[in-house]
C-alpha positions in Angstrom: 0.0 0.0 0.0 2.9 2.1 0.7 4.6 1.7 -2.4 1.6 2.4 -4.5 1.2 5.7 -2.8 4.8 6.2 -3.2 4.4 5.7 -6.9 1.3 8.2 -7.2 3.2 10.8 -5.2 6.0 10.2 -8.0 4.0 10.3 -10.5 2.1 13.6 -9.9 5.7 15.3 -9.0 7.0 14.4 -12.8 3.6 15.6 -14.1 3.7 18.8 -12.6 7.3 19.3 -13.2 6.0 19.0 -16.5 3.5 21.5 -16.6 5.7 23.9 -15.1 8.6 23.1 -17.7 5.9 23.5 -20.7 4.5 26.4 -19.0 7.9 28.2 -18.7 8.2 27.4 -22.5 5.2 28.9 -23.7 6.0 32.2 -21.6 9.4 31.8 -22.8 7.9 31.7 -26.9 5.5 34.3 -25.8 8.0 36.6 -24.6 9.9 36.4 -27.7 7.0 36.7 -30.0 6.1 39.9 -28.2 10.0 41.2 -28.0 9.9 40.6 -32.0 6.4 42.6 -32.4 7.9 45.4 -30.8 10.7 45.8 -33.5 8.7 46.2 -35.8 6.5 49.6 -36.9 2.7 48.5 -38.3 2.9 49.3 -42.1 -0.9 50.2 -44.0 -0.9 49.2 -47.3 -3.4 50.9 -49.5 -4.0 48.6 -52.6 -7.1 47.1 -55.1 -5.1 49.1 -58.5 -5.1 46.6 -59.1 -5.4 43.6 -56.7 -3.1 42.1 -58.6 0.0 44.1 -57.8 -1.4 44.2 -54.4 -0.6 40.7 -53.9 2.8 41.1 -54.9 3.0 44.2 -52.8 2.3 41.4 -49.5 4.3 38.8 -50.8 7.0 40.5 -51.3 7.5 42.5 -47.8 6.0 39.1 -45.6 9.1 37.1 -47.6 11.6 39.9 -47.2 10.9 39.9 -42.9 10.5 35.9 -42.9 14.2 36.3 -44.3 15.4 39.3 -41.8 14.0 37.0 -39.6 15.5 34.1 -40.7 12.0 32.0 -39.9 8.5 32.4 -40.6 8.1 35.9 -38.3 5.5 37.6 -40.1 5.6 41.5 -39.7 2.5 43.6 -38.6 1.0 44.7 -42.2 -2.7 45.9 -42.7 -4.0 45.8 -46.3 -7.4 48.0 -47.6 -8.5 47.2 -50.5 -9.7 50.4 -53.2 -12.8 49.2 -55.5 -10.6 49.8 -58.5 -13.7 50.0 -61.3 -14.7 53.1 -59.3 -11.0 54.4 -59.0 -10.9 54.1 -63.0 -14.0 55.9 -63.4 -13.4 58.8 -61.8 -9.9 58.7 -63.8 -12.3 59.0 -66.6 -14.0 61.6 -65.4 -11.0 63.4 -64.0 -12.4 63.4 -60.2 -8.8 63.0 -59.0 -10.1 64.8 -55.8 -12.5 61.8 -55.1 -9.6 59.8 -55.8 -7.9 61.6 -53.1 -10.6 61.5 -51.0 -10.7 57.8 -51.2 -7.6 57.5 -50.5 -7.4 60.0 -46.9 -10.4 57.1 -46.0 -8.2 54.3 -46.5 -5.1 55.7 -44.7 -7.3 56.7 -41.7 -8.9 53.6 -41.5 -6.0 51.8 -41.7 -4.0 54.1 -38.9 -7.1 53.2 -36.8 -6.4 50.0 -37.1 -2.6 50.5 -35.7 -0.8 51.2 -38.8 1.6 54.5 -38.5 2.4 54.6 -42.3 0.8 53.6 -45.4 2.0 53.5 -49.0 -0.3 53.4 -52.0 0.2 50.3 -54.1 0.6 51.7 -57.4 2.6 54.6 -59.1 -0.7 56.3 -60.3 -2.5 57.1 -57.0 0.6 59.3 -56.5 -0.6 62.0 -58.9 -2.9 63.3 -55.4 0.3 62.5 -53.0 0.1 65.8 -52.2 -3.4 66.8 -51.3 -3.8 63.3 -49.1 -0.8 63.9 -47.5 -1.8 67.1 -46.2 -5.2 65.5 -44.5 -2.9 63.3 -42.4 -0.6 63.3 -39.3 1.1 60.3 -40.2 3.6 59.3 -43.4 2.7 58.0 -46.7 6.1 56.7 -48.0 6.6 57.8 -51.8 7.2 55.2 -54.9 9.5 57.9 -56.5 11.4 58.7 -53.9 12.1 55.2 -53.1 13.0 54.2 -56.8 15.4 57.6 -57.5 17.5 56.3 -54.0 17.6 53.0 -56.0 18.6 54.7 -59.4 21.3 56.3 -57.9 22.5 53.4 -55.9 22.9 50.9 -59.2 24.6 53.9 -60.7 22.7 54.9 -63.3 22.3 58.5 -64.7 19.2 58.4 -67.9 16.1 55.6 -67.5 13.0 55.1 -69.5 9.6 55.2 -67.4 7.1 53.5 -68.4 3.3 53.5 -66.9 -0.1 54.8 -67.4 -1.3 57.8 -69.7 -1.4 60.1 -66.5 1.9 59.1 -65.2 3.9 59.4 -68.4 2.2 62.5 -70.0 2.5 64.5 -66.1 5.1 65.0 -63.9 4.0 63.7 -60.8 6.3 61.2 -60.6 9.1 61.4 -63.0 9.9 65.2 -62.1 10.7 63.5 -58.5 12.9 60.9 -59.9 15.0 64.1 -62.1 14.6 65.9 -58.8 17.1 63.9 -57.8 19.8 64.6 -61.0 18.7 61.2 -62.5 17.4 61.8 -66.6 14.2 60.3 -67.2 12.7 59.6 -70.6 9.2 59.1 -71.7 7.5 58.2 -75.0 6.9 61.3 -76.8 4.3 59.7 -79.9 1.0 60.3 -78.2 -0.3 56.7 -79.6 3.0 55.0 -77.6 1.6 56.8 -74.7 -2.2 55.4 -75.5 -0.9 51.8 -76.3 1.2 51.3 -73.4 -2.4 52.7 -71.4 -4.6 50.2 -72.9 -2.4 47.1 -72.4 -2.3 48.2 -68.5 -5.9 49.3 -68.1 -7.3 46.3 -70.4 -4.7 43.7 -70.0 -2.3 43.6 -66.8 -4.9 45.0 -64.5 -6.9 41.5 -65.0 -3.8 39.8 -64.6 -3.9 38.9 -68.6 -0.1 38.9 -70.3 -0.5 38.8 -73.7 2.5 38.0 -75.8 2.0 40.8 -78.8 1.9 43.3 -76.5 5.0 42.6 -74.6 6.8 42.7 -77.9 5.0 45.8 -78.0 6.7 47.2 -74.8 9.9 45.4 -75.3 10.4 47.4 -78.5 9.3 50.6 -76.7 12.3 49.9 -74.2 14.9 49.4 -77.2 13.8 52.5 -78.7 15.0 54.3 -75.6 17.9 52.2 -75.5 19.0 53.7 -78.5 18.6 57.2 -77.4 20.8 56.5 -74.1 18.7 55.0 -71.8 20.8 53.0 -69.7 18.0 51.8 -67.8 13.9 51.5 -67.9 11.2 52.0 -64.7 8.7 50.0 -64.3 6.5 52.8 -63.6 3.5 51.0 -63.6 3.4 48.3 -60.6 1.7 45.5 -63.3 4.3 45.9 -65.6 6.8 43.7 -63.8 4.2 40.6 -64.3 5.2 40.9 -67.8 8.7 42.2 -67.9 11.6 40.9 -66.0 15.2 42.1 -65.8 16.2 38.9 -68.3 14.2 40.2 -70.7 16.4 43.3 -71.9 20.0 44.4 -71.3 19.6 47.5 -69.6 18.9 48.0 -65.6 15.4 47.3 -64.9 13.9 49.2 -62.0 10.6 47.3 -60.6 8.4 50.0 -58.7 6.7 47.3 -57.4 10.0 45.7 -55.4 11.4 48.6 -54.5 8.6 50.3 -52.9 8.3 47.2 -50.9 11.5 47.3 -50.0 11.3 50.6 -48.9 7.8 49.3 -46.9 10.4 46.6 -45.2 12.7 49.1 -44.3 10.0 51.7 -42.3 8.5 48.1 -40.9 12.2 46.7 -39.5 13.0 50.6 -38.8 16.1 50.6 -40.9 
């Protein structure tokens, strides 16, 4: 009788070591989880023009902090999603300051939700940078400015940009870029400009690549080649689905990767 209770005693000593060992791990894993967390700034991403990009937008910047990281650490990312067939109506209709005015929504709704930056996940929206900016008390981290630090790092003094009609025929974003000494090129036949418009607002924002038209591009970039281009932007954040840096022999400069990079950088505060 002795020795059974002997054994129960025994028994209930190793099981609530246990407990208290497992215990100490989880607040040990919890600890760390929360000591990681606090690294880390909340990033808003502002996306939906189109979705498509978007998800390459959130791919990109979970990978790049899973490697940081060197695990599967995810980093604290918010995403709002803009009805783009309304966006591209009032494009239409030039209502850039509903645009905007979508856009202030977005950013506030996301910083409600924790984030204390957001970046608009396209080169277009940038056009009514300015005017959202000013409705908010919190940064919106700029595609051009990120791409020109990029430019200049690879070394590179006259590019090529490439993106939608409003984009290439204003200044919005390539007068940023040559803000910052760098040349910058764009088509100058208005039916270029209208081509390269309809294979992004008909093609690549329903995730459709369609060879004849990247021949069409590709022989837009050797054009520019020719006139001393030593490299092309991707000023359109769908035209990296259909052109990668193997395709042409001058420095490629994906909008989409290196505002997501530059998203990384606010997130790990580098």
């Amino acid at each position: 009788m002795n020795k059974r209770i002997y054994q129960y005693c025994c028994l209930l000593l190793l099981l609530f070591t246990s407990c208290k060992e497992a215990n100490k791990e989880v607040v040990i894993k919890t600890d760390m989880k929360e000591k990681v967390a606090t690294k880390m700034n909340t990033l808003g991403l502002i996306g939906g023009t189109s979705w498509h990009s978007t998800i390459e937008y959130y791919s990109m910047i979970n990978q790049s902090v899973n490697d940081h990281y060197g695990n599967n650490t995810n980093p604290p990312l918010l995403v709002y999603t803009l009805n783009q067939a309304e966006v591209h109506r009032f494009q239409i209709e030039n209502k850039w300051d509903s645009i905007a005015h979508m856009l202030v929504n977005a950013a506030h709704s996301l910083h409600s939700g924790g984030a204390t930056s957001v970046l608009f996940c396209a080169n277009t929206p940038h056009k009514v940078y300015d005017l959202v900016q000013q409705e908010l008390d919190f940064p919106i981290i700029h595609i051009a400015d990120a791409t020109a630090k990029e430019i200049h790092k690879r070394k590179v003094k006259k590019v090529l940009f490439l993106g939608t009609k409003y984009s290439m025929e204003e200044t919005f974003i390539t007068k940023r870029i040559e803000d910052n000494g760098i040349e910058v090129l764009v088509p100058e036949d208005q039916k270029v400009i209208d081509e390269l418009h309809r294979i992004i607002i008909e093609e690549l924002t329903y995730g459709n690549i369609v060879p004849s038209s990247k021949d069409y591009v590709m022989e837009v970039i050797k054009n520019a080649k020719e006139q001393g281009a030593d490299g092309v932007v991707l000023g359109c954040t769908e035209f990296p689905l259909m052109i990668f840096p193997e395709d042409v022999d001058i420095a490629v400069f994906n909008t989409t990767k290196i505002h997501s990079d530059a998203g990384v950088n606010y997130i790990l505060k580098k």
